[in-house]
C-alpha positions as a Python dict, from the first residue, in 0.01 Angstrom:
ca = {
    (1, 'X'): (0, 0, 0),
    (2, 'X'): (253, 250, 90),
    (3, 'X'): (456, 179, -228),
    (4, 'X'): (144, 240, -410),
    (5, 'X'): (131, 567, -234),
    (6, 'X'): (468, 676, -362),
    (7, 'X'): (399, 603, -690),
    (8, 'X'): (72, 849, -617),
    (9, 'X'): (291, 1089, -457),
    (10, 'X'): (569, 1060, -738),
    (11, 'X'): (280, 1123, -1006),
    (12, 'X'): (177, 1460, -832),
    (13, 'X'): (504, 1618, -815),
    (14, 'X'): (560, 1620, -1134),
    (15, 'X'): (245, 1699, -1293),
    (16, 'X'): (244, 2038, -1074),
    (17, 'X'): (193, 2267, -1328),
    (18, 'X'): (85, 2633, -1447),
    (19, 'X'): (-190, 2809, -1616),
    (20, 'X'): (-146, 2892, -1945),
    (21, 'X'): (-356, 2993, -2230),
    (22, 'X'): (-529, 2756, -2456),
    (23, 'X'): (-429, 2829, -2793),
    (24, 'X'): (-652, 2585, -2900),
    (25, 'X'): (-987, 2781, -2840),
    (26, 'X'): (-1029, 3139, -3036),
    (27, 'X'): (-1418, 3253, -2944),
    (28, 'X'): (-1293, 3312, -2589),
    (29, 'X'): (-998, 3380, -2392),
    (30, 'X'): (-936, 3002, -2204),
    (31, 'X'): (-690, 2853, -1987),
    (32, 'X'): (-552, 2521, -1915),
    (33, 'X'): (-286, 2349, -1695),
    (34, 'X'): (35, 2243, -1804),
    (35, 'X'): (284, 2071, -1601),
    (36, 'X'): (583, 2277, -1511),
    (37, 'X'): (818, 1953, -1682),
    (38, 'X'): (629, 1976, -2014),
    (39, 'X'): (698, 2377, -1998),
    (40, 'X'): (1087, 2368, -1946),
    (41, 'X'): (1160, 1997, -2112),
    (42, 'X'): (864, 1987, -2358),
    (43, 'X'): (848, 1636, -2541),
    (44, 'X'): (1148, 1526, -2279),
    (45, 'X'): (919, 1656, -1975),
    (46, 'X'): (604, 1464, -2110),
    (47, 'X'): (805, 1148, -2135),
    (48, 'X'): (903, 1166, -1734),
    (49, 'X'): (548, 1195, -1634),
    (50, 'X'): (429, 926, -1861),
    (51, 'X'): (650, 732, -1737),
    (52, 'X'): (608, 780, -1365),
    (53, 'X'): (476, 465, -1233),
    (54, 'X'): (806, 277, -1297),
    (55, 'X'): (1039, 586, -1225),
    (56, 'X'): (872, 580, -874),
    (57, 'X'): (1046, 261, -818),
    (58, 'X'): (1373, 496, -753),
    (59, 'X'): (1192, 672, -487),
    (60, 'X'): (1019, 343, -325),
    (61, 'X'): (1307, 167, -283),
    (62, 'X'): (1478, 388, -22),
    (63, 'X'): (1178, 534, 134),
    (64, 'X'): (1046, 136, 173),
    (65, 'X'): (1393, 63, 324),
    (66, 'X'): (1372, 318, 558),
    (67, 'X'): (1027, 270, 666),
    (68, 'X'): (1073, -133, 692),
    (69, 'X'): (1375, -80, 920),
    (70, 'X'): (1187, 195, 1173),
    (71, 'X'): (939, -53, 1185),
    (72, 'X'): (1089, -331, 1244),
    (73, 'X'): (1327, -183, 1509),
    (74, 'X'): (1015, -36, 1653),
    (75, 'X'): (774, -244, 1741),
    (76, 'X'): (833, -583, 1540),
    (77, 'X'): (1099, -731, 1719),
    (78, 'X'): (931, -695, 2028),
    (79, 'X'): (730, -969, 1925),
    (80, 'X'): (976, -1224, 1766),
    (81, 'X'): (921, -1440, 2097),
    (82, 'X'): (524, -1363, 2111),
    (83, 'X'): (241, -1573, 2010),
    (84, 'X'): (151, -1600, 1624),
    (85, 'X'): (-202, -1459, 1685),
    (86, 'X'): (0, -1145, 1873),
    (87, 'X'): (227, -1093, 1551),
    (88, 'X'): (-81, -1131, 1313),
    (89, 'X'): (-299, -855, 1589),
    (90, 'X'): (-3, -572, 1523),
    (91, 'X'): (21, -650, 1212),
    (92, 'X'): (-332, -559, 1127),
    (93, 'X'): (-306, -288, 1405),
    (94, 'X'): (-27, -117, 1183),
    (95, 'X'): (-234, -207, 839),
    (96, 'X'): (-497, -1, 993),
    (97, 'X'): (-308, 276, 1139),
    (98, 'X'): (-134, 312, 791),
    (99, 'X'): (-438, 314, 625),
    (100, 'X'): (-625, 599, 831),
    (101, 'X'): (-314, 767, 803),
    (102, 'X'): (-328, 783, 366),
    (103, 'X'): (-700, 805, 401),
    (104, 'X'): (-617, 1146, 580),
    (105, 'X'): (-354, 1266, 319),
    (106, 'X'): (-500, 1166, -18),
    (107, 'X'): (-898, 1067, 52),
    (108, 'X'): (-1123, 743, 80),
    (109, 'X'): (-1150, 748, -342),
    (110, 'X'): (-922, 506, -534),
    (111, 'X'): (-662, 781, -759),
    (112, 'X'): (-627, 618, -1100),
    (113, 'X'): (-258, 540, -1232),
    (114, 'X'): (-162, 511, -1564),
    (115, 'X'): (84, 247, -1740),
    (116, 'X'): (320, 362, -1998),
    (117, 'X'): (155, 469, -2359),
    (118, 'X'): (413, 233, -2514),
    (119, 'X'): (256, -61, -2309),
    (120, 'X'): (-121, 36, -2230),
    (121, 'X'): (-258, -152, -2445),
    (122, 'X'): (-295, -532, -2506),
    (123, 'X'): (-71, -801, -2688),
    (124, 'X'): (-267, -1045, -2956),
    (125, 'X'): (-132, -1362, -2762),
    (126, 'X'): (-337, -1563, -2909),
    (127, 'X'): (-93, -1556, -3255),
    (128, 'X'): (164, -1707, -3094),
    (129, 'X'): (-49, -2048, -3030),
    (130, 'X'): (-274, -1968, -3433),
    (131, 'X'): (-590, -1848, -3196),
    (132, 'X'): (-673, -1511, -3274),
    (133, 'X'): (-844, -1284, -3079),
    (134, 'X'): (-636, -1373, -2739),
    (135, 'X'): (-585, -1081, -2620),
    (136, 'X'): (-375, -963, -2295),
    (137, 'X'): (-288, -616, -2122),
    (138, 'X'): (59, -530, -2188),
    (139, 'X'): (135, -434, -1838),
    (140, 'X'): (-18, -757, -1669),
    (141, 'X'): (248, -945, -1880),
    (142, 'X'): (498, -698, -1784),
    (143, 'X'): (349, -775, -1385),
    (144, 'X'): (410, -1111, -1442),
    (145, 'X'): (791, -1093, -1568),
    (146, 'X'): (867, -865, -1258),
    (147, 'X'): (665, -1113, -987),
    (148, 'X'): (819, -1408, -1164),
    (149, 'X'): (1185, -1253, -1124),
    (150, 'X'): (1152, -1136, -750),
    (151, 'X'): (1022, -1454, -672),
    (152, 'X'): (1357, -1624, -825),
    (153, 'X'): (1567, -1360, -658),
    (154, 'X'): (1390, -1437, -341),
    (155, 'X'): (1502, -1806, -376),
    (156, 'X'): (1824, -1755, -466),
    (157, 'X'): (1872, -1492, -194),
    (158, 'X'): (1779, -1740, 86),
    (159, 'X'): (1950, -2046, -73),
    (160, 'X'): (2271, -1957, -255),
    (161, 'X'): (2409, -1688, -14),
    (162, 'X'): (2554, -1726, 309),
    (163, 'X'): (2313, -1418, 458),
    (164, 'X'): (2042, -1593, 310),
    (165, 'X'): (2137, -1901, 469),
    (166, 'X'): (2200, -1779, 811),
    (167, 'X'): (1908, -1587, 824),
    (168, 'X'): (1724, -1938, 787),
    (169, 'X'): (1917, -2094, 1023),
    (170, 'X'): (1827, -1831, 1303),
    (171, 'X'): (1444, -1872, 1211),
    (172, 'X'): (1468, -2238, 1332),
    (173, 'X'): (1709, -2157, 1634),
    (174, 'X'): (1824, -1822, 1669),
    (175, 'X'): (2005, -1910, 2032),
    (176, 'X'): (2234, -2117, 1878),
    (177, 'X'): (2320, -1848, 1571),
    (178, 'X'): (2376, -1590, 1823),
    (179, 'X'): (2562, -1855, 2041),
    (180, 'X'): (2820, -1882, 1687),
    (181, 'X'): (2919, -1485, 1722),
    (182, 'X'): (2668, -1398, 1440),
    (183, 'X'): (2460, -1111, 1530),
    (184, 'X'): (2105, -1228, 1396),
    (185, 'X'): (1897, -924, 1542),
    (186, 'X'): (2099, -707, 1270),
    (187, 'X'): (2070, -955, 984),
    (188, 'X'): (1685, -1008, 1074),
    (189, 'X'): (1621, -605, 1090),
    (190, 'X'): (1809, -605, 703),
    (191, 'X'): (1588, -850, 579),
    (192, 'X'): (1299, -684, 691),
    (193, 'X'): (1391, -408, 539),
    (194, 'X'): (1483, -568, 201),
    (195, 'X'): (1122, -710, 226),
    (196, 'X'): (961, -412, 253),
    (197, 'X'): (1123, -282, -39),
    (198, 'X'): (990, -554, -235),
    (199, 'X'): (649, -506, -118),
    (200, 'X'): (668, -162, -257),
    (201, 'X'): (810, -207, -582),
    (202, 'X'): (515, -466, -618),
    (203, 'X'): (321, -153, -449),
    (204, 'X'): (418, 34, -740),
    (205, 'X'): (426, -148, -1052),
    (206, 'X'): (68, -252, -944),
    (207, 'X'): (-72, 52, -959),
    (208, 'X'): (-201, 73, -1309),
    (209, 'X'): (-369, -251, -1299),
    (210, 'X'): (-574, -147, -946),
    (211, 'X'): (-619, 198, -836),
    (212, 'X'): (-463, 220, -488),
    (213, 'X'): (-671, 352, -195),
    (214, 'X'): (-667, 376, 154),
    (215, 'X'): (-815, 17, 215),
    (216, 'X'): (-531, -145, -30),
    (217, 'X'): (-345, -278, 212),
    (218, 'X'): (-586, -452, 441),
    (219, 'X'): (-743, -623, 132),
    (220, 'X'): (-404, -771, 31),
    (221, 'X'): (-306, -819, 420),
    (222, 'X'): (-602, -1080, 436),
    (223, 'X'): (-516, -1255, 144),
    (224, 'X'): (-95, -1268, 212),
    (225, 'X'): (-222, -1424, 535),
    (226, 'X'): (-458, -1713, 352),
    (227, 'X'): (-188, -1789, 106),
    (228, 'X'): (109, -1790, 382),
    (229, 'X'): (-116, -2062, 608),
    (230, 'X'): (-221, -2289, 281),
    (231, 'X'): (123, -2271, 140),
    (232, 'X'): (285, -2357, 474),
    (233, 'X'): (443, -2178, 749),
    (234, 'X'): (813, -2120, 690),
    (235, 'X'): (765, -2257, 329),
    (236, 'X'): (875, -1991, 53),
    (237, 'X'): (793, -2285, -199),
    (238, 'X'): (446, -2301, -69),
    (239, 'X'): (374, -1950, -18),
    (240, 'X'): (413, -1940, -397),
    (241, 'X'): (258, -2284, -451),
    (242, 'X'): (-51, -2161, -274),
    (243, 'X'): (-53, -1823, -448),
    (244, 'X'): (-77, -1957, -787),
    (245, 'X'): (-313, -2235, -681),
    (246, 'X'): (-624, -1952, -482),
    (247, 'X'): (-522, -1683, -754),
    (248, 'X'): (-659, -1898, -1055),
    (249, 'X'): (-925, -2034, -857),
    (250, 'X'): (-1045, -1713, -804),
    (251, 'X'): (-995, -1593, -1196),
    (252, 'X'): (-1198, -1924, -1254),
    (253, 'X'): (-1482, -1861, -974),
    (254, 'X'): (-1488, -1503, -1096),
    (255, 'X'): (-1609, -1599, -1468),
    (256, 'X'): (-1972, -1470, -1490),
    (257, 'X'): (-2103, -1841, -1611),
    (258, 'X'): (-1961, -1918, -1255),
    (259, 'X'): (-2093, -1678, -1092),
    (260, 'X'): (-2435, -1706, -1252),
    (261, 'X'): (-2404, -2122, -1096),
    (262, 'X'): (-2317, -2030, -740),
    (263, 'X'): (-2359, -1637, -672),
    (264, 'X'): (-2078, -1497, -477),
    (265, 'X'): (-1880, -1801, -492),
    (266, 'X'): (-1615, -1528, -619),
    (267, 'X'): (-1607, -1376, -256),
    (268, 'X'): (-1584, -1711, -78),
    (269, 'X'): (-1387, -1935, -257),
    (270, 'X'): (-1026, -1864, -162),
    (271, 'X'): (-1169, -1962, 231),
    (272, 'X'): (-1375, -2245, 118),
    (273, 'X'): (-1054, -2399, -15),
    (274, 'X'): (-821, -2302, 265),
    (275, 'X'): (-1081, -2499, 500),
    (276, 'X'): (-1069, -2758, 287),
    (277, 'X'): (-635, -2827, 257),
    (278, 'X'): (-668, -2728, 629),
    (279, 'X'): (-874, -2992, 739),
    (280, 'X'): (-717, -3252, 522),
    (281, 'X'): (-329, -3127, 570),
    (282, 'X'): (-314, -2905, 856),
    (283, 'X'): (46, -2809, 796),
    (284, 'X'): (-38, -2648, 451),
    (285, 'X'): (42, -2740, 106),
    (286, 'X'): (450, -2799, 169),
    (287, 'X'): (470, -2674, 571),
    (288, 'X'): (708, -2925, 775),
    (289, 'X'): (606, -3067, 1082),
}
């Protein structure tokens, strides 16, 4: 949510323009408003703001890094020792406070984003496979790419590097990392951070596919926390398992022959199904026991 916000914020700055006269109407003297970059850098300036969504990634990534750290150096290490249902309560304590907080600065209505010209529209998909008429945004694909190569980064991160590595380790026993010399409390604040940095590029680049607004954030909160308990506890491989498995069972129960069958089945279906692995494998798709 907040890396949405950026990308809101970003968008604003530069489109603060001027008034200047519309040469375009001659029965009467009007005015319109052009942005300052489009006055000084003409074509050049227009570019940067059409392009803002993905040049707000530059500002997310420190201002994510910074926030993740404060936060986690704040309040979320204090409950590293607590109870899962007390780390899941601040969570959604802070999800709220967050929220009330951007409802205050920028309003309870969803603010529209805009993809890149070169890439609003759709790609004729269907050619590639001699069925035409498959059609598919240019910017969903472009989502896809980017989620597909965090999640591989991700991976490699905590399985190919020694950080990565020891940060594992001192999820399963952090007494006896710290008991090595290793100071884990410092490694688990960085990682933190690095998360929340990837929460707000995926904040940002998400932007023109759903207008962000104020309630963002719980929406997804809900969901990260169906798709963490399916997948597994501890499992990255589930987490994504599970992620792809409720996301295109929703796509499916949201087709309107679906929905015309079993009305709101849309709304319920992610929960019906988590009930269902639950009951059957309580550990989640790939959680260990």
């Amino acid at each position: 949510m907040l890396g949405a916000f950026v990308a809101v914020s970003v968008e604003k700055v530069l489109t603060i323009g001027n008034k200047v006269r519309d040469e375009s109407v001659t029965f009467f003297e009007a005015y319109k408003e052009v942005p300052y970059l489009e006055i000084w850098f003409g074509d050049t300036g227009a570019a940067i703001i059409d392009w803002s969504v993905p040049l707000s990634i530059l500002v997310a990534i420190p201002f994510m890094l910074a926030v993740g750290i404060a936060m986690e150096r704040g309040l979320i290490k204090h409950f590293y020792k607590r109870e899962h249902a007390d780390q899941i309560l601040v969570t959604f304590g802070l999800a709220i406070v967050i929220g009330e907080i951007i409802k205050a600065n920028f309003g309870a209505n969803a603010i529209p984003q805009g993809a890149p010209d070169i890439v609003a529209g759709s790609a004729n998909v269907g050619s590639l496979i001699g069925l035409d008429g498959i059609v598919y945004p240019w910017w969903r694909m472009i989502y896809l790419a980017f989620s597909l190569t965090i999640i591989g980064g991700v991976f490699a991160f905590l399985h190919m590097t020694t950080f990565g590595m020891v940060v594992r380790a001192g999820m399963h026993d952090r007494e006896m990392v710290g008991l090595l010399g290793i100071n884990i409390e410092k490694r688990f604040t960085i990682v933190f951070g690095l998360a929340a940095v990837v929460a707000g590029i995926a904040g940002v680049m998400y932007t023109p596919i759903l207008p962000p607004d104020y309630n963002m954030g719980m929406e997804f909160l809900v969901l990260s926390f169906v798709v963490v308990v399916v997948g597994g506890m501890g499992s990255l491989g589930g987490a994504v398992a599970a992620g792809f498995l409720l996301g295109i069972l929703q796509s499916f129960a949201s087709l309107t022959a679906i929905k015309a069958l079993l009305p709101g089945i849309d709304q319920v279906i992610l929960y019906l199904v988590a009930v269902a692995i639950l009951l059957f494998r309580p550990r989640g798709l790939l959680g260990k026991d």
